[in-house]
Biopython code that builds the backbone (N, CA, C, O; Angstrom):
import numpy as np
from Bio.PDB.StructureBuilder import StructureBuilder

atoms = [
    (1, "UNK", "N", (-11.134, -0.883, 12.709)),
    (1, "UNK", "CA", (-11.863, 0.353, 12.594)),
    (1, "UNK", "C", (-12.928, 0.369, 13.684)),
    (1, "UNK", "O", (-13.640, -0.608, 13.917)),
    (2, "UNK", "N", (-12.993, 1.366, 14.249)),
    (2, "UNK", "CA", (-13.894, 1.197, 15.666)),
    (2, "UNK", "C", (-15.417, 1.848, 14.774)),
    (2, "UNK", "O", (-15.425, 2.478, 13.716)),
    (3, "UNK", "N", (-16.269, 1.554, 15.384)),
    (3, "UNK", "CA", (-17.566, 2.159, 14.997)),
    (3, "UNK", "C", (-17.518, 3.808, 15.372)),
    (3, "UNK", "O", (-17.590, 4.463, 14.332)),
    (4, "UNK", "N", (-17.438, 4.463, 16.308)),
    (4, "UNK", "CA", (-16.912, 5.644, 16.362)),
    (4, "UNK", "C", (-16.223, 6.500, 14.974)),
    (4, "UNK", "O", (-16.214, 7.731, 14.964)),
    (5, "UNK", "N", (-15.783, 5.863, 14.080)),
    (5, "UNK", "CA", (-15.091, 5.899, 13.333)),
    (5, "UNK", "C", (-15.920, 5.875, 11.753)),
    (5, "UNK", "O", (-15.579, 6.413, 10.699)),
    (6, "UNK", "N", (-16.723, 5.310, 11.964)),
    (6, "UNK", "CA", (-17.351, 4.846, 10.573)),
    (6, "UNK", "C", (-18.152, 5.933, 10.086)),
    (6, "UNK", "O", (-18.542, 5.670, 8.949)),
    (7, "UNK", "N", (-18.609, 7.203, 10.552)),
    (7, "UNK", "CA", (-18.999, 7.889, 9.797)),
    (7, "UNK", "C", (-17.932, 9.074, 9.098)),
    (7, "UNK", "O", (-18.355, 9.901, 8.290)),
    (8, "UNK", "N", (-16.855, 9.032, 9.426)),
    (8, "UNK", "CA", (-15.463, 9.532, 8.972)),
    (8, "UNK", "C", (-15.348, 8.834, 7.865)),
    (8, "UNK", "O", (-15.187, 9.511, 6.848)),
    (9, "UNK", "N", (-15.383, 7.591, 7.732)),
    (9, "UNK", "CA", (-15.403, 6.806, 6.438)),
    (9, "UNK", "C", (-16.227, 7.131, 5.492)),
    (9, "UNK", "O", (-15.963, 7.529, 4.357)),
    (10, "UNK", "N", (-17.366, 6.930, 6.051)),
    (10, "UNK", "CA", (-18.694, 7.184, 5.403)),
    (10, "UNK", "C", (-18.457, 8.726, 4.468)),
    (10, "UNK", "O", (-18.643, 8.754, 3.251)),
    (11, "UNK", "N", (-18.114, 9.693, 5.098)),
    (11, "UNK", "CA", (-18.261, 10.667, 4.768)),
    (11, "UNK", "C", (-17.465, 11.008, 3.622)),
    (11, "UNK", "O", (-17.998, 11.622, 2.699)),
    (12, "UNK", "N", (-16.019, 10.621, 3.558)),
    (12, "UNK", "CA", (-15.284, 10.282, 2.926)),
    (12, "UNK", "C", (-15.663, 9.249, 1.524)),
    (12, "UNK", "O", (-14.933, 9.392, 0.543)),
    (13, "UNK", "N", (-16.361, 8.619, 1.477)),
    (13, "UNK", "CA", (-16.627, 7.847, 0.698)),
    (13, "UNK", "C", (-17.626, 8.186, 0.044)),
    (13, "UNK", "O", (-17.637, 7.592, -1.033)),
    (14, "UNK", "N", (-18.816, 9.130, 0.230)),
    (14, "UNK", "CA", (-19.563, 9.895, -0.316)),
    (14, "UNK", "C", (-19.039, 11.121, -1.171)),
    (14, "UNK", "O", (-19.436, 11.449, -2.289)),
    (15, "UNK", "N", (-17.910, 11.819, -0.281)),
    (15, "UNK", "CA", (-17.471, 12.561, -0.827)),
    (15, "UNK", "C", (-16.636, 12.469, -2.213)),
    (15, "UNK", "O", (-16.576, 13.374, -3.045)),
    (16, "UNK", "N", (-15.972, 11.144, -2.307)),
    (16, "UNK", "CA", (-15.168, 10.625, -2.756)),
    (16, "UNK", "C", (-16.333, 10.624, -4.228)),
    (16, "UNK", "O", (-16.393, 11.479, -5.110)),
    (17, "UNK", "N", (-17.004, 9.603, -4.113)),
    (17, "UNK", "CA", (-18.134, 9.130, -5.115)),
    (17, "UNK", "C", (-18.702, 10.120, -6.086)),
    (17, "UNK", "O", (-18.790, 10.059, -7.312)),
    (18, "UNK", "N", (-19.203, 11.398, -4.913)),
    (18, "UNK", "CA", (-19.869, 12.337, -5.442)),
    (18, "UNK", "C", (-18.788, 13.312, -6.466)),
    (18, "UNK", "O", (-19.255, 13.808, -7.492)),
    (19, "UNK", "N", (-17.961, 13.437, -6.255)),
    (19, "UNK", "CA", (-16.493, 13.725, -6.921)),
    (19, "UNK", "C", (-16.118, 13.389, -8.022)),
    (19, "UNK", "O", (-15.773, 14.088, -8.976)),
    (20, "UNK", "N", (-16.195, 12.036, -7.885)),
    (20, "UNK", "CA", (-15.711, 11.634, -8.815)),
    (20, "UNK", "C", (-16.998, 11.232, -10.454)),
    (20, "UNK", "O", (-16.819, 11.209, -11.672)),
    (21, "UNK", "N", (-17.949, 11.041, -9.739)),
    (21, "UNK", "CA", (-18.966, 11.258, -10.656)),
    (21, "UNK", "C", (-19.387, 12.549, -11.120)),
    (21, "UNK", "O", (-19.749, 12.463, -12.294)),
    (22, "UNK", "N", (-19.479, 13.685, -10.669)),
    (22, "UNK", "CA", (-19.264, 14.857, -11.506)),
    (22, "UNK", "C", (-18.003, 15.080, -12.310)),
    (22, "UNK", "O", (-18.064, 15.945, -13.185)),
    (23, "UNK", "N", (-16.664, 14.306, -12.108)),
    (23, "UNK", "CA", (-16.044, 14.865, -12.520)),
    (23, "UNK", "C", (-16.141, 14.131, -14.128)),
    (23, "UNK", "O", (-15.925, 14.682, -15.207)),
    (24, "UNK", "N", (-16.507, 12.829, -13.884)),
    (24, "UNK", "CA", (-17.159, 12.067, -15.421)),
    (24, "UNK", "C", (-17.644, 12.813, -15.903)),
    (24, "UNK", "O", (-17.211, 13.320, -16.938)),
    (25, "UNK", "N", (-18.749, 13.164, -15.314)),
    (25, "UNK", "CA", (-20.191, 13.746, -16.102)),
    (25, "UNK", "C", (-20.190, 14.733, -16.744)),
    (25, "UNK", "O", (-20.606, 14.715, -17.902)),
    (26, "UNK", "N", (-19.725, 15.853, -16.161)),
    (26, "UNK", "CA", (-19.710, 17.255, -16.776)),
    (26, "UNK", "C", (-18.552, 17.270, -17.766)),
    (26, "UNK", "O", (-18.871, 18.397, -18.144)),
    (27, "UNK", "N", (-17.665, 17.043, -18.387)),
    (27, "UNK", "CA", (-16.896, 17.209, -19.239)),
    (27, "UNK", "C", (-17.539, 15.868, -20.351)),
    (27, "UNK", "O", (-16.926, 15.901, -21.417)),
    (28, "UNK", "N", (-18.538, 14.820, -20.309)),
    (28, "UNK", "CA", (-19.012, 14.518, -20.988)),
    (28, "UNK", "C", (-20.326, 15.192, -21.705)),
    (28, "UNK", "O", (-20.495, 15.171, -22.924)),
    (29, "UNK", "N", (-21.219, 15.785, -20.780)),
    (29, "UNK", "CA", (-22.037, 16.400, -21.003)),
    (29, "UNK", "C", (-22.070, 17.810, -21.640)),
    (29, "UNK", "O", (-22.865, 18.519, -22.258)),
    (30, "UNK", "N", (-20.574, 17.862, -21.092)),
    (30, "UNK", "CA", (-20.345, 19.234, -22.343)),
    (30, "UNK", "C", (-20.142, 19.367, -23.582)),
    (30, "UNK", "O", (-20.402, 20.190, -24.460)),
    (31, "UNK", "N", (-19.411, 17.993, -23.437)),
    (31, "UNK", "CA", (-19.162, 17.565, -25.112)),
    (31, "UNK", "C", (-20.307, 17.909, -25.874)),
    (31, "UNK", "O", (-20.433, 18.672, -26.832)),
    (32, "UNK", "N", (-21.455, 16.899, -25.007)),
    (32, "UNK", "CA", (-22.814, 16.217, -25.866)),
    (32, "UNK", "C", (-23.125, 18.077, -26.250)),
    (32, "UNK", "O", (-22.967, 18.474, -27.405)),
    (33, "UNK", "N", (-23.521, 18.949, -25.240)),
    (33, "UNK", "CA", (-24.503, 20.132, -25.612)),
    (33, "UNK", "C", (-23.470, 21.096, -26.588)),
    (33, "UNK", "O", (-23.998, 22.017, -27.212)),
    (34, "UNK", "N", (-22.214, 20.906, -26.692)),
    (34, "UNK", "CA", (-21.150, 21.483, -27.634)),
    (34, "UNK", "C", (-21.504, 20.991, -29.142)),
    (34, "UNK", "O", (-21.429, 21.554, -30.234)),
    (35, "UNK", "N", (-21.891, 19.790, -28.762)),
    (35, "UNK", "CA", (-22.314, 19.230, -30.384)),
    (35, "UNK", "C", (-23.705, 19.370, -31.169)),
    (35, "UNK", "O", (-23.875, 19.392, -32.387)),
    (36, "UNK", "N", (-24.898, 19.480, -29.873)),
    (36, "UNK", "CA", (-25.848, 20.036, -30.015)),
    (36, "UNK", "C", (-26.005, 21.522, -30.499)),
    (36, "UNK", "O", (-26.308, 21.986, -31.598)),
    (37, "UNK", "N", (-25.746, 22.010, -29.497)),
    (37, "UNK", "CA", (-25.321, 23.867, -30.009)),
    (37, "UNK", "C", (-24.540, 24.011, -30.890)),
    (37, "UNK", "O", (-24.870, 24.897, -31.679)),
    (38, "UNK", "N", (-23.646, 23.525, -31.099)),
    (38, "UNK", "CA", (-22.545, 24.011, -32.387)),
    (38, "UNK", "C", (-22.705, 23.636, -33.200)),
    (38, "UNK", "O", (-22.126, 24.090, -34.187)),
    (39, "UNK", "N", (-23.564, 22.601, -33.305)),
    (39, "UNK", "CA", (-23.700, 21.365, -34.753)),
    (39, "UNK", "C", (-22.816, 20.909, -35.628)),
    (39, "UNK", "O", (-22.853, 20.676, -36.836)),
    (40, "UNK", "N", (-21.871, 20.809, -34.651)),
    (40, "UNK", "CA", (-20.449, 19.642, -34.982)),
    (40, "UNK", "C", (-20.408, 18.827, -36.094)),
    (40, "UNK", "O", (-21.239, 17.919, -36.069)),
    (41, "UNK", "N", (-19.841, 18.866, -36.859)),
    (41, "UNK", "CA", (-19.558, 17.274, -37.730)),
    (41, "UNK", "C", (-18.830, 16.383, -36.825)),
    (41, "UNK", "O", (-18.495, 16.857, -35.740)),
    (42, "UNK", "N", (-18.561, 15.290, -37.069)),
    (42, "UNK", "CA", (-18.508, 13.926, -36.420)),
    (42, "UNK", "C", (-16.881, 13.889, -36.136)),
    (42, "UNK", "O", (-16.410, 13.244, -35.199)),
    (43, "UNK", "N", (-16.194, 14.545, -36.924)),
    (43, "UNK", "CA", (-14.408, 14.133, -36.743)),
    (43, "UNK", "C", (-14.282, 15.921, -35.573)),
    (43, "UNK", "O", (-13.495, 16.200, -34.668)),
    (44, "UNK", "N", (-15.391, 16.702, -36.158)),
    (44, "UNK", "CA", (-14.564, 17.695, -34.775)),
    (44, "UNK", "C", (-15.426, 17.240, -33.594)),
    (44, "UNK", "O", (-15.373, 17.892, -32.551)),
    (45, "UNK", "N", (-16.215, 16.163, -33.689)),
    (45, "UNK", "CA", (-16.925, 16.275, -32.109)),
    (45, "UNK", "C", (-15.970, 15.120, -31.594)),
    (45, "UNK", "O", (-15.744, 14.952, -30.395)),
    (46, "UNK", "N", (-15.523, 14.476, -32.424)),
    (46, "UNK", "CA", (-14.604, 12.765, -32.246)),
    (46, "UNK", "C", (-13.076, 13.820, -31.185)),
    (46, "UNK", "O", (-12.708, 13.519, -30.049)),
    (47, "UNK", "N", (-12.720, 14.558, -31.720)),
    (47, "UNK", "CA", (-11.693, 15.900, -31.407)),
    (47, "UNK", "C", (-12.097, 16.378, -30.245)),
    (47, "UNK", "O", (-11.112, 16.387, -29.507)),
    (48, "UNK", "N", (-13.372, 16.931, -29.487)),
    (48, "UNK", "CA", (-13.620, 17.323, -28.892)),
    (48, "UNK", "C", (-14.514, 16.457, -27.493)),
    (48, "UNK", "O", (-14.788, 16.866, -26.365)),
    (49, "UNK", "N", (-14.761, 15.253, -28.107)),
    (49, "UNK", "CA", (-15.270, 14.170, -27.195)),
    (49, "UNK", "C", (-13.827, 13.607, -26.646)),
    (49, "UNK", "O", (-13.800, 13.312, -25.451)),
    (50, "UNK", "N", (-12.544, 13.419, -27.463)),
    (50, "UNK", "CA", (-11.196, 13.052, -27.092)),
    (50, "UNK", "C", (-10.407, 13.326, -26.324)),
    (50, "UNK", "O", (-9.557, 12.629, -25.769)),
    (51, "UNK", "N", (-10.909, 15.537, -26.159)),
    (51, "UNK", "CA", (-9.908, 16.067, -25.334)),
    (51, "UNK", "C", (-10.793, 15.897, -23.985)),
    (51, "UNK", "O", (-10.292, 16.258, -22.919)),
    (52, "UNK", "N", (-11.946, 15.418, -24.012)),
    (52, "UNK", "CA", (-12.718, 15.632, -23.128)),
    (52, "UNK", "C", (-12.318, 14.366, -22.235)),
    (52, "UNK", "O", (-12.113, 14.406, -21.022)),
    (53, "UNK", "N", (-12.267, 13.602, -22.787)),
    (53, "UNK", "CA", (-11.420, 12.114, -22.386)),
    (53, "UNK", "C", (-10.512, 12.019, -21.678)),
    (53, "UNK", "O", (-10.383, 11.243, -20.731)),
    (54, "UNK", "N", (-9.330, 13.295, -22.314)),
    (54, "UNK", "CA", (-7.977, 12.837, -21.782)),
    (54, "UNK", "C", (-8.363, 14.246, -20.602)),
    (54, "UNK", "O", (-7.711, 14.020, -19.583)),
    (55, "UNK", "N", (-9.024, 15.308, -20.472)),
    (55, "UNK", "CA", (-9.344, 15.781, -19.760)),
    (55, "UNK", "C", (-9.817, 14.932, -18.446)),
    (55, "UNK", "O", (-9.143, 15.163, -17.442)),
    (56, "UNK", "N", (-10.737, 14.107, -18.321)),
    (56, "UNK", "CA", (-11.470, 13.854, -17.084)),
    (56, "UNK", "C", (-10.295, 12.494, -16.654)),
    (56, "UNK", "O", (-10.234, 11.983, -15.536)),
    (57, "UNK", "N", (-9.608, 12.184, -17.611)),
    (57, "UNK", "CA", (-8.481, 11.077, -17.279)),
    (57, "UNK", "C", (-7.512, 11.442, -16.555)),
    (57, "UNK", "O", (-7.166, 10.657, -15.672)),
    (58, "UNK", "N", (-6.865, 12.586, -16.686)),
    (58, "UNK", "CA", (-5.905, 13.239, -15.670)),
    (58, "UNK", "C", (-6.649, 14.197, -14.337)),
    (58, "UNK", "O", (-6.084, 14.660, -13.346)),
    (59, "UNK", "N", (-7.296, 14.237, -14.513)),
    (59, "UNK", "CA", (-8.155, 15.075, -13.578)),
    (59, "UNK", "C", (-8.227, 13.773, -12.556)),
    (59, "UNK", "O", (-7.327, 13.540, -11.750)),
    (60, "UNK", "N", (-9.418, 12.952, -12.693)),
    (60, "UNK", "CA", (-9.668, 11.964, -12.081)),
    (60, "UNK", "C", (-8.161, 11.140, -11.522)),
    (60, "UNK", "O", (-8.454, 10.539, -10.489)),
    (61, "UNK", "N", (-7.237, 11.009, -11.741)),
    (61, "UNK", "CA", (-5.922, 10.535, -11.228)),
    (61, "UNK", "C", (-5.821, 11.175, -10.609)),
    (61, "UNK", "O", (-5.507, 10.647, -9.542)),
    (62, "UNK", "N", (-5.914, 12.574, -10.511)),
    (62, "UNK", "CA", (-5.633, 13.628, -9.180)),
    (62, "UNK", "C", (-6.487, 13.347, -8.219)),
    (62, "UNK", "O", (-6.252, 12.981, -7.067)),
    (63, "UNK", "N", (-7.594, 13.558, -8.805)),
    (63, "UNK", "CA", (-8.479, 13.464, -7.460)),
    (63, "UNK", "C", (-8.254, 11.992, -6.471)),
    (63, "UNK", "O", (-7.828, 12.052, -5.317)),
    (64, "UNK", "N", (-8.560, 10.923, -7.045)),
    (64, "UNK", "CA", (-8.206, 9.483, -6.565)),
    (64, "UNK", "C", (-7.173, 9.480, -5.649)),
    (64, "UNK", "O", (-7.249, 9.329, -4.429)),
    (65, "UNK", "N", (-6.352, 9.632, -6.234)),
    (65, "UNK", "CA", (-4.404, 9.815, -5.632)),
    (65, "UNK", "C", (-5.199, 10.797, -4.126)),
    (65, "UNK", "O", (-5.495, 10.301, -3.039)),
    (66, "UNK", "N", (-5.302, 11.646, -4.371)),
    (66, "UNK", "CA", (-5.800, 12.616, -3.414)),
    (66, "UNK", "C", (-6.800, 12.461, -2.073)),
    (66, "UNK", "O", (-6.688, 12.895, -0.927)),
    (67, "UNK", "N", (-7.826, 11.650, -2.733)),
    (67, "UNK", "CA", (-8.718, 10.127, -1.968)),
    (67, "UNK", "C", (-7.749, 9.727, -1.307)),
    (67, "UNK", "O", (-7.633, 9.865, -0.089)),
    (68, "UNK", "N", (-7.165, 9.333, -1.852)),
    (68, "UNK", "CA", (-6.354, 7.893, -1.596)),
    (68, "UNK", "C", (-5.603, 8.185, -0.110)),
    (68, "UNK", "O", (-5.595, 7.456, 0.882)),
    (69, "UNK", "N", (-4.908, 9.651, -0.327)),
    (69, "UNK", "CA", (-4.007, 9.996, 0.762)),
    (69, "UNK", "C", (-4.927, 10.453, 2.071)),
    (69, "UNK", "O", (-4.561, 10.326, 3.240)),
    (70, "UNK", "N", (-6.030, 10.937, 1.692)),
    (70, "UNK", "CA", (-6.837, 11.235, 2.706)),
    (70, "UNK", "C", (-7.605, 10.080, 3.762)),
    (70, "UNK", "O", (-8.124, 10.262, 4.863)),
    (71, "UNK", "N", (-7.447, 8.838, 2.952)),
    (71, "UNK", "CA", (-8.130, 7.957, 3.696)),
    (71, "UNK", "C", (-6.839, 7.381, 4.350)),
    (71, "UNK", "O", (-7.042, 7.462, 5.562)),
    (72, "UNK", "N", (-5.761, 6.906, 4.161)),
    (72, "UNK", "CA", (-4.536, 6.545, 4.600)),
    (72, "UNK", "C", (-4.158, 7.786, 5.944)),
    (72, "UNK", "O", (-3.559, 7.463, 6.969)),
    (73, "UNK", "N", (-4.649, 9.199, 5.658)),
    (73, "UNK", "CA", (-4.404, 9.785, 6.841)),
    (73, "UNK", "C", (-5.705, 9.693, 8.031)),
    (73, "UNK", "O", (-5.741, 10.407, 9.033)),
    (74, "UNK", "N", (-6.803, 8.595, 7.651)),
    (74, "UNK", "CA", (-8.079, 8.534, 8.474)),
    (74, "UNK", "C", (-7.615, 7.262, 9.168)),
    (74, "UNK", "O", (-7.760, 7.124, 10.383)),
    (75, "UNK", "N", (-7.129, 6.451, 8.496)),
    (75, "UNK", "CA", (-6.598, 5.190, 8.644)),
    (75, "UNK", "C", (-5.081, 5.157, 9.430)),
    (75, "UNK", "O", (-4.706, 4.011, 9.675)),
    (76, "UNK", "N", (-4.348, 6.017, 9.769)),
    (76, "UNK", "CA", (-3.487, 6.217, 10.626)),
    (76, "UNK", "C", (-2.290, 4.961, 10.053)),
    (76, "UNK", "O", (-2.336, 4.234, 9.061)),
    (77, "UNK", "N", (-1.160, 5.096, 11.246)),
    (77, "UNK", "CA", (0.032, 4.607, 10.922)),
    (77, "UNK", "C", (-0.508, 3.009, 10.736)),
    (77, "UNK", "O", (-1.416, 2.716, 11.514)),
    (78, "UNK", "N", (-0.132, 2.088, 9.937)),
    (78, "UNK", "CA", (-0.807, 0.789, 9.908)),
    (78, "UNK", "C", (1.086, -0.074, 9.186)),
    (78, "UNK", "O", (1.996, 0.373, 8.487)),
    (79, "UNK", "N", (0.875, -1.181, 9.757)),
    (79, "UNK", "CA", (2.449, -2.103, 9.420)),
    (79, "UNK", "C", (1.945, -2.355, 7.844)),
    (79, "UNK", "O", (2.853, -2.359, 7.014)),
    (80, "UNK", "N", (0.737, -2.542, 7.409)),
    (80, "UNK", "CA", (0.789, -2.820, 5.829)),
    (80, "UNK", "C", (0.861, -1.498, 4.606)),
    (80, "UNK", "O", (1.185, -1.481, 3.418)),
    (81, "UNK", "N", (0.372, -0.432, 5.593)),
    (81, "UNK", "CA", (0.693, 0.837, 4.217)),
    (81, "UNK", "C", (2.209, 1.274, 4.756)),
    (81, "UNK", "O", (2.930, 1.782, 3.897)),
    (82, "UNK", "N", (2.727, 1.134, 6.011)),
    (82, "UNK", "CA", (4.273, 1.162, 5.405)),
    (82, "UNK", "C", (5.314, 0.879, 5.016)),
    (82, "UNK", "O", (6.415, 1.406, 5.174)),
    (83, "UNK", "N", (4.675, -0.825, 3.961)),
    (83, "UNK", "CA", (5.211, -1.157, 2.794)),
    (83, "UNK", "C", (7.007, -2.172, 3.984)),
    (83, "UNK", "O", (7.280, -2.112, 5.183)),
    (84, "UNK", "N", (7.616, -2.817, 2.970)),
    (84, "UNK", "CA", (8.577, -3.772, 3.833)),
    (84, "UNK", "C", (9.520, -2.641, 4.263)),
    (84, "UNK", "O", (9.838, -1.667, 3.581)),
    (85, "UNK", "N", (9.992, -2.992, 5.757)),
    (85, "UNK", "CA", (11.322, -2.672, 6.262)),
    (85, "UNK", "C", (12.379, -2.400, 6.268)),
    (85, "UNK", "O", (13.035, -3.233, 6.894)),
    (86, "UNK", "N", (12.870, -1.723, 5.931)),
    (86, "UNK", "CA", (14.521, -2.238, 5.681)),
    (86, "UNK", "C", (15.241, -2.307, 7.103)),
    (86, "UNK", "O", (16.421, -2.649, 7.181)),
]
sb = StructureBuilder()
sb.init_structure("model")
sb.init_model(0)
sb.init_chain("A")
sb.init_seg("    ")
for serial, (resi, resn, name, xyz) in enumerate(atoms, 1):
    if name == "N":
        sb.init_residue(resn, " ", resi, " ")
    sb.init_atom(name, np.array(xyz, "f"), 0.0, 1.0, " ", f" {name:<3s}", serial, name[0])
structure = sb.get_structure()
C-alpha cells in the first residue's frame, strides 16, 4: 500500500465504522424510546427488541459484504483475493 494511498483507506474505514455504528444504534434506541413511549410490557418489548435484532443483523451483513467489496476494489487485482488457480 503506498502512502499516497492511505487516506483512501482511511476514508473508507471511517466510513465503514461510522455505518456501521449507526446502524447498531438506531434500531436499538428505538426499541428503548418504543418502550418508554408506549409503555410496553416486557414479552411485547422482548418481541420488539427481537425484531430489532434480526433487523440490524441482516442489514449489517449487507452493509459489511458491501465494505468488503469496496475495499477489495481499493485494493486492486492481488494473487491472494483471487483465491487458488485452476
Amino acid at each position: 500500500m503506498a502512502i499516497d494511498n492511505v487516506g483512501k483507506y482511511c476514508l473508507l474505514a471511517m466510513k465503514a465504522f461510522a455505518d456501521v455504528l449507526a446502524t447498531i444504534l438506531v434500531p436499538a434506541v428505538t426499541a428503548a424510546l418504543l418502550k418508554y413511549l408506549l409503555h410496553l410490557s416486557t414479552p411485547l418489548f422482548a418481541l420488539v427488541l427481537g425484531a430489532a435484532f434480526l433487523f440490524t443483523a441482516v442489514v449489517l451483513v449487507r452493509k459489511i459484504n458491501s465494505y468488503g467489496k469496496a475495499y477489495r476494489k481499493l485494493e486492486g487485482p492481488s494473487d491472494e483475493l483471487r483465491g487458488p488457480r485452476s
